[in-house]
N, C-alpha and C positions, 0 to 999 in steps of 0.2 A: 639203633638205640645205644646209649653211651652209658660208660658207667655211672652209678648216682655221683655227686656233689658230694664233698667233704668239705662240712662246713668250717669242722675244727683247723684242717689243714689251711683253709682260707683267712681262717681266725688269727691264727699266729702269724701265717705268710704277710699279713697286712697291717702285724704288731699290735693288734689287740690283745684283749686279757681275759681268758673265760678261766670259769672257774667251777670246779669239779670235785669228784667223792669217789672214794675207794671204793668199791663192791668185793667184799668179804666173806659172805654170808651163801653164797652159791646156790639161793633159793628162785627157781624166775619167778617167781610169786612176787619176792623181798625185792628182784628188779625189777620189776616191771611197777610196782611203788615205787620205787627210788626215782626211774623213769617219769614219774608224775611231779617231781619235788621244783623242777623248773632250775636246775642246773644244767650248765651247758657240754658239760662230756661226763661219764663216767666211767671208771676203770675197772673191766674186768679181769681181775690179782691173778693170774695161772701160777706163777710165783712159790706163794706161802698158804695156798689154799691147796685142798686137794681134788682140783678138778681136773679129768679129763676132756678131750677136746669136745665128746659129746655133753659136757654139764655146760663148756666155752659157748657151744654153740646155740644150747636153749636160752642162756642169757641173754645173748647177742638175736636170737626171736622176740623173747622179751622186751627189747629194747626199740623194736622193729617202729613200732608206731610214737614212740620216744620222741620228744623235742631234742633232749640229750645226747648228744653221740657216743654211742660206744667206743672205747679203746679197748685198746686186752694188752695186758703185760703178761709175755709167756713165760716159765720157769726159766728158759734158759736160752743162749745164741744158737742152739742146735738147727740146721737147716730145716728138717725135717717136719717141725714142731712150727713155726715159720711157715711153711707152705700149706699144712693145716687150719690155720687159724683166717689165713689169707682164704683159701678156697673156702671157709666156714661166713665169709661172708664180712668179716673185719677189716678196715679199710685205713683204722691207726692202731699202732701194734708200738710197746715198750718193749724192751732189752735190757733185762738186767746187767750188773756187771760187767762193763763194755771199758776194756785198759788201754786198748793200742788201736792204733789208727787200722791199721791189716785187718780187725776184728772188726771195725767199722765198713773197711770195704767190701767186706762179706755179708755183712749184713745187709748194705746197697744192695749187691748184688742178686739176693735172696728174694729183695721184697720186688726185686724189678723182673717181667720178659726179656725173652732175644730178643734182640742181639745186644741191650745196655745190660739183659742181667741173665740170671739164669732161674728166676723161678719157674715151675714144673709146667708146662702147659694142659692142663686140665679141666678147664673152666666149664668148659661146653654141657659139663653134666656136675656141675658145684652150686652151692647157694650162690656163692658170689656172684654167677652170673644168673640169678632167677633159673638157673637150673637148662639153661639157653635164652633163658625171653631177652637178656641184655644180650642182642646180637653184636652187637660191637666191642663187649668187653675188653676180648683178649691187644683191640688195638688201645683203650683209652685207659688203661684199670689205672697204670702207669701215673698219669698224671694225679689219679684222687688216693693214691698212697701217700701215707705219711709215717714216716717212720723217725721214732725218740728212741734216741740212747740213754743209758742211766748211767751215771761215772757215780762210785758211790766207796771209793779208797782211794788210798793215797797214789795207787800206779795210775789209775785211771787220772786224777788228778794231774799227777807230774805231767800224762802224755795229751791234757786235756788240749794244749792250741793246736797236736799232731791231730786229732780226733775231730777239732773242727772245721781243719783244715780239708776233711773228705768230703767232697759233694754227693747230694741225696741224701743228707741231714736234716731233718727239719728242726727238730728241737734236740738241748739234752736236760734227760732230769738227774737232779743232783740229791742221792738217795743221805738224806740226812742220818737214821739211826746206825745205818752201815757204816756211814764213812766217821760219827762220828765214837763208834767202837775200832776201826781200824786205828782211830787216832791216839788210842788209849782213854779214853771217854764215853764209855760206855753208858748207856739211857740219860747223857747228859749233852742233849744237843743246843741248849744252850752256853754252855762251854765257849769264853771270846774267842779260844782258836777254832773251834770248831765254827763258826757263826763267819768270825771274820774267813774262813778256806770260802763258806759256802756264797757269801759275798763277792767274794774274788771270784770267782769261777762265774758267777752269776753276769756280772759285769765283761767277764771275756767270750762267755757266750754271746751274749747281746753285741757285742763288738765286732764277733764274727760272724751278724747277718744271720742269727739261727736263734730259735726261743728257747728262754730258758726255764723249766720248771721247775716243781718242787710237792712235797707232801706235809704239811703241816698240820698237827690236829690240837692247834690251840690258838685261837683268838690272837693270841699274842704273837707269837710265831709267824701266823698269818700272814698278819699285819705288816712284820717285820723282812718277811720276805715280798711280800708286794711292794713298799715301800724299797725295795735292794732293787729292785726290776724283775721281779717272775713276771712271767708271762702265760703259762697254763698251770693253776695253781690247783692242787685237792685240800678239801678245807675237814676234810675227816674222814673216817670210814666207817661203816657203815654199822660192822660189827661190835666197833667199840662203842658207838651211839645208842644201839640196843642195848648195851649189856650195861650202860650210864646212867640210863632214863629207869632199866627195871630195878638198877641196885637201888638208883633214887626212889621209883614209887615204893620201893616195899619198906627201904629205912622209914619212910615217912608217915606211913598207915599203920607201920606198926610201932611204932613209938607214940603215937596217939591211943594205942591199947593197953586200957590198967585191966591187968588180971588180979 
Protein backbone atom coordinates (compact mmCIF):
# COMPACT_ATOMS: atom_id res chain seq x y z
CA UNK A 1 0.00 0.00 0.00
CA UNK A 2 1.24 3.31 -1.02
CA UNK A 3 1.16 6.53 0.61
CA UNK A 4 -2.37 8.54 0.46
CA UNK A 5 -2.69 11.19 -2.65
CA UNK A 6 -2.01 14.70 -2.13
CA UNK A 7 -4.42 16.32 -3.82
CA UNK A 8 -3.03 19.80 -3.02
CA UNK A 9 0.44 18.87 -4.39
CA UNK A 10 -1.54 17.65 -7.72
CA UNK A 11 -3.58 20.92 -7.48
CA UNK A 12 -0.70 23.41 -7.97
CA UNK A 13 1.67 20.76 -9.88
CA UNK A 14 -1.27 21.03 -12.74
CA UNK A 15 -1.52 24.95 -12.31
CA UNK A 16 -4.67 25.08 -10.65
CA UNK A 17 -5.98 27.48 -7.94
CA UNK A 18 -7.45 26.19 -4.75
CA UNK A 19 -8.25 28.17 -2.24
CA UNK A 20 -7.80 28.19 1.58
CA UNK A 21 -8.06 29.45 5.46
CA UNK A 22 -5.77 30.09 8.11
CA UNK A 23 -6.40 27.86 11.33
CA UNK A 24 -5.64 30.06 14.28
CA UNK A 25 -7.73 29.10 16.76
CA UNK A 26 -5.88 25.55 17.85
CA UNK A 27 -9.33 24.03 18.78
CA UNK A 28 -9.96 20.45 16.85
CA UNK A 29 -13.42 21.12 17.54
CA UNK A 30 -13.04 24.72 15.60
CA UNK A 31 -11.17 22.38 12.86
CA UNK A 32 -12.87 19.83 12.31
CA UNK A 33 -15.89 22.74 11.54
CA UNK A 34 -13.52 24.53 9.39
CA UNK A 35 -13.08 21.08 7.92
CA UNK A 36 -16.88 21.02 6.77
CA UNK A 37 -16.76 24.76 5.14
CA UNK A 38 -15.86 23.05 1.66
CA UNK A 39 -12.44 24.84 1.15
CA UNK A 40 -9.74 22.99 -0.39
CA UNK A 41 -6.56 23.12 2.08
CA UNK A 42 -6.33 24.47 5.29
CA UNK A 43 -3.28 25.75 7.23
CA UNK A 44 -2.45 24.64 10.47
CA UNK A 45 -0.19 28.22 11.87
CA UNK A 46 2.60 26.31 14.30
CA UNK A 47 4.00 29.81 13.49
CA UNK A 48 2.25 32.52 15.65
CA UNK A 49 0.08 30.16 17.59
CA UNK A 50 1.15 28.29 20.54
CA UNK A 51 0.87 24.82 19.56
CA UNK A 52 3.01 22.01 20.21
CA UNK A 53 3.30 19.29 17.86
CA UNK A 54 0.90 17.27 20.03
CA UNK A 55 -2.02 20.23 19.59
CA UNK A 56 -0.26 20.00 15.40
CA UNK A 57 -1.24 16.63 15.44
CA UNK A 58 -5.09 16.48 16.89
CA UNK A 59 -5.77 19.11 14.30
CA UNK A 60 -4.31 17.16 11.55
CA UNK A 61 -6.90 13.96 13.22
CA UNK A 62 -9.36 16.65 12.96
CA UNK A 63 -8.96 17.04 9.47
CA UNK A 64 -8.78 13.29 9.00
CA UNK A 65 -12.15 12.89 7.33
CA UNK A 66 -11.90 16.54 5.73
CA UNK A 67 -12.50 17.26 1.91
CA UNK A 68 -9.90 19.95 2.86
CA UNK A 69 -6.28 19.20 2.96
CA UNK A 70 -4.37 20.01 5.75
CA UNK A 71 -1.09 21.97 5.52
CA UNK A 72 0.95 22.99 8.63
CA UNK A 73 3.35 25.85 8.64
CA UNK A 74 5.97 25.11 11.44
CA UNK A 75 7.40 28.08 13.52
CA UNK A 76 10.54 27.73 12.08
CA UNK A 77 13.41 25.72 9.31
CA UNK A 78 14.57 23.68 12.38
CA UNK A 79 15.19 20.09 11.01
CA UNK A 80 13.88 18.73 14.01
CA UNK A 81 10.37 20.25 14.03
CA UNK A 82 10.28 19.22 10.17
CA UNK A 83 10.49 15.61 10.98
CA UNK A 84 7.70 15.84 13.49
CA UNK A 85 5.17 17.19 11.70
CA UNK A 86 6.07 14.78 8.64
CA UNK A 87 5.90 11.57 10.94
CA UNK A 88 2.61 13.37 12.63
CA UNK A 89 1.04 12.62 9.51
CA UNK A 90 1.31 16.13 7.38
CA UNK A 91 2.02 15.70 3.82
CA UNK A 92 2.27 19.69 2.88
CA UNK A 93 4.38 21.54 5.37
CA UNK A 94 5.12 25.73 5.03
CA UNK A 95 8.54 27.28 6.11
CA UNK A 96 8.63 30.44 7.26
CA UNK A 97 11.31 32.92 6.61
CA UNK A 98 13.22 31.12 3.84
CA UNK A 99 16.38 33.93 2.35
CA UNK A 100 18.97 31.87 0.45
CA UNK A 101 18.88 29.08 -1.65
CA UNK A 102 21.32 26.74 1.00
CA UNK A 103 18.36 27.18 3.31
CA UNK A 104 16.14 25.89 0.65
CA UNK A 105 18.26 22.86 0.07
CA UNK A 106 17.90 21.95 3.51
CA UNK A 107 14.88 22.08 3.56
CA UNK A 108 14.64 19.54 0.23
CA UNK A 109 16.62 17.77 2.10
CA UNK A 110 14.68 17.36 5.39
CA UNK A 111 11.34 16.68 3.73
CA UNK A 112 12.87 13.78 1.62
CA UNK A 113 14.34 9.85 2.56
CA UNK A 114 17.87 8.24 1.57
CA UNK A 115 19.51 8.47 -0.41
CA UNK A 116 17.69 12.12 -2.28
CA UNK A 117 17.44 13.36 1.51
CA UNK A 118 17.82 12.84 4.91
CA UNK A 119 14.63 12.72 6.66
CA UNK A 120 14.78 10.38 9.81
CA UNK A 121 13.60 6.89 8.95
CA UNK A 122 10.79 6.24 11.55
CA UNK A 123 7.68 5.53 9.85
CA UNK A 124 7.03 2.13 10.63
CA UNK A 125 5.66 3.11 14.11
CA UNK A 126 4.27 7.11 12.97
CA UNK A 127 0.76 8.22 12.05
CA UNK A 128 2.17 8.91 8.75
CA UNK A 129 2.29 5.52 8.08
CA UNK A 130 -1.16 4.18 9.80
CA UNK A 131 1.25 3.40 12.46
CA UNK A 132 2.66 0.31 9.73
CA UNK A 133 -0.81 -0.44 7.79
CA UNK A 134 0.94 1.93 4.76
CA UNK A 135 3.40 -0.89 4.03
CA UNK A 136 5.05 0.91 1.50
CA UNK A 137 5.43 4.38 2.82
CA UNK A 138 8.94 4.68 3.53
CA UNK A 139 9.30 3.89 -0.54
CA UNK A 140 6.52 6.44 -1.91
CA UNK A 141 5.96 9.14 0.98
CA UNK A 142 8.53 10.86 -1.30
CA UNK A 143 6.59 11.70 -4.07
CA UNK A 144 3.09 12.94 -2.10
CA UNK A 145 5.35 15.61 -0.21
CA UNK A 146 4.97 18.97 -0.95
CA UNK A 147 6.88 21.30 0.39
CA UNK A 148 6.19 25.75 0.36
CA UNK A 149 8.73 28.25 1.19
CA UNK A 150 7.70 31.54 2.47
CA UNK A 151 10.04 34.58 1.28
CA UNK A 152 8.43 37.18 3.31
CA UNK A 153 11.82 40.27 3.33
CA UNK A 154 13.59 41.92 1.38
CA UNK A 155 16.77 39.16 1.59
CA UNK A 156 14.49 36.55 0.79
CA UNK A 157 13.34 38.68 -1.90
CA UNK A 158 16.67 39.81 -3.39
CA UNK A 159 17.69 35.87 -3.31
CA UNK A 160 14.29 34.91 -4.55
CA UNK A 161 15.41 33.45 -8.58
CA UNK A 162 18.52 31.75 -6.38
CA UNK A 163 15.69 30.05 -4.14
CA UNK A 164 13.62 29.01 -7.18
CA UNK A 165 16.21 27.89 -8.73
CA UNK A 166 16.33 24.69 -6.09
CA UNK A 167 14.57 21.69 -7.06
CA UNK A 168 11.84 19.90 -4.72
CA UNK A 169 10.06 23.40 -4.47
CA UNK A 170 6.72 23.17 -5.00
CA UNK A 171 5.33 26.43 -4.21
CA UNK A 172 6.54 29.79 -2.54
CA UNK A 173 4.35 31.97 -0.38
CA UNK A 174 4.93 35.40 -0.35
CA UNK A 175 4.23 36.52 3.39
CA UNK A 176 2.78 39.97 2.90
CA UNK A 177 2.46 41.62 6.54
CA UNK A 178 6.38 40.57 7.12
CA UNK A 179 7.63 41.66 4.06
CA UNK A 180 5.60 44.58 4.07
CA UNK A 181 6.95 45.91 7.63
CA UNK A 182 10.58 44.82 6.40
CA UNK A 183 9.80 47.42 3.87
CA UNK A 184 9.28 50.18 6.17
CA UNK A 185 5.39 49.86 5.77
CA UNK A 186 4.16 48.34 8.39
CA UNK A 187 0.24 46.99 8.64
CA UNK A 188 0.14 48.83 5.24
CA UNK A 189 0.16 45.95 2.71
CA UNK A 190 -1.31 47.86 0.32
CA UNK A 191 1.50 50.18 -0.06
CA UNK A 192 2.16 50.41 -4.45
CA UNK A 193 5.74 49.25 -3.47
CA UNK A 194 4.74 46.80 -1.24
CA UNK A 195 1.95 45.38 -3.75
CA UNK A 196 3.92 46.11 -6.82
CA UNK A 197 7.39 43.63 -4.84
CA UNK A 198 4.55 41.07 -4.29
CA UNK A 199 3.53 41.12 -7.95
CA UNK A 200 7.00 40.82 -9.18
CA UNK A 201 7.82 37.94 -7.12
CA UNK A 202 4.41 36.49 -7.92
CA UNK A 203 5.16 36.51 -11.66
CA UNK A 204 8.83 35.16 -11.28
CA UNK A 205 7.53 32.44 -9.30
CA UNK A 206 4.99 31.27 -11.91
CA UNK A 207 7.89 31.75 -14.51
CA UNK A 208 9.98 29.42 -12.67
CA UNK A 209 7.45 26.35 -12.93
CA UNK A 210 6.51 26.63 -9.16
CA UNK A 211 3.22 28.01 -7.48
CA UNK A 212 2.91 31.01 -6.03
CA UNK A 213 0.89 31.76 -2.87
CA UNK A 214 -0.31 34.20 -0.74
CA UNK A 215 -2.54 35.10 2.47
CA UNK A 216 -5.03 37.74 2.14
CA UNK A 217 -7.84 38.65 4.41
CA UNK A 218 -9.70 41.03 2.43
CA UNK A 219 -12.02 40.69 -0.39
CA UNK A 220 -10.11 43.08 -2.06
CA UNK A 221 -6.59 41.81 -1.61
CA UNK A 222 -7.93 38.57 -2.63
CA UNK A 223 -9.08 39.48 -5.61
CA UNK A 224 -6.08 41.40 -6.44
CA UNK A 225 -3.73 38.67 -5.77
CA UNK A 226 -5.58 36.17 -7.95
CA UNK A 227 -5.85 38.40 -10.47
CA UNK A 228 -1.42 38.97 -10.08
CA UNK A 229 -1.52 34.96 -10.64
CA UNK A 230 -1.68 33.22 -6.98
CA UNK A 231 -2.19 30.05 -7.26
CA UNK A 232 -2.91 28.62 -3.57
CA UNK A 233 -4.59 31.37 -2.09
CA UNK A 234 -5.86 31.76 2.00
CA UNK A 235 -8.82 34.05 1.99
CA UNK A 236 -8.81 34.56 6.02
CA UNK A 237 -8.30 33.13 9.19
CA UNK A 238 -10.13 31.81 11.21
CA UNK A 239 -9.56 33.59 14.29
CA UNK A 240 -10.07 36.95 13.06
CA UNK A 241 -13.55 35.77 11.48
CA UNK A 242 -14.54 34.73 15.03
CA UNK A 243 -13.56 37.66 16.70
CA UNK A 244 -15.50 39.93 13.39
CA UNK A 245 -18.78 38.11 13.48
CA UNK A 246 -18.93 38.23 17.63
CA UNK A 247 -17.76 41.99 17.70
CA UNK A 248 -20.53 42.38 14.99
CA UNK A 249 -23.33 40.47 16.81
CA UNK A 250 -22.92 42.10 19.93
CA UNK A 251 -22.51 46.00 18.37
CA UNK A 252 -25.77 45.18 16.90
CA UNK A 253 -28.16 43.62 19.68
CA UNK A 254 -26.98 45.92 21.72
CA UNK A 255 -27.45 49.09 20.01
CA UNK A 256 -30.99 47.95 19.47
CA UNK A 257 -31.15 48.17 23.61
CA UNK A 258 -32.80 51.52 25.11
CA UNK A 259 -32.22 51.42 28.71
Amino acid sequence: MPAPHNPFKAAINNGETVIGCWLSLGDPLATEIAGTAGFDWLLIDGEHTPYDISRIRMQLMALQASDSHAAVRVPSSETWIIKQVLDAGAQTVLVPMVESAEQAHQLVGDMRYPPTGHRGVGYSGARCSRFGAITDYGQTADDQICLLVQVENRAGIANLDEILAVEGINGVFIGPADLSADMGHMGDLTHPDVQATIKDAFQRIEAAGKAPGVLATTPEMTQDCLDWGARFVATGIDLLILAKQLRSLAATWKGKVTR
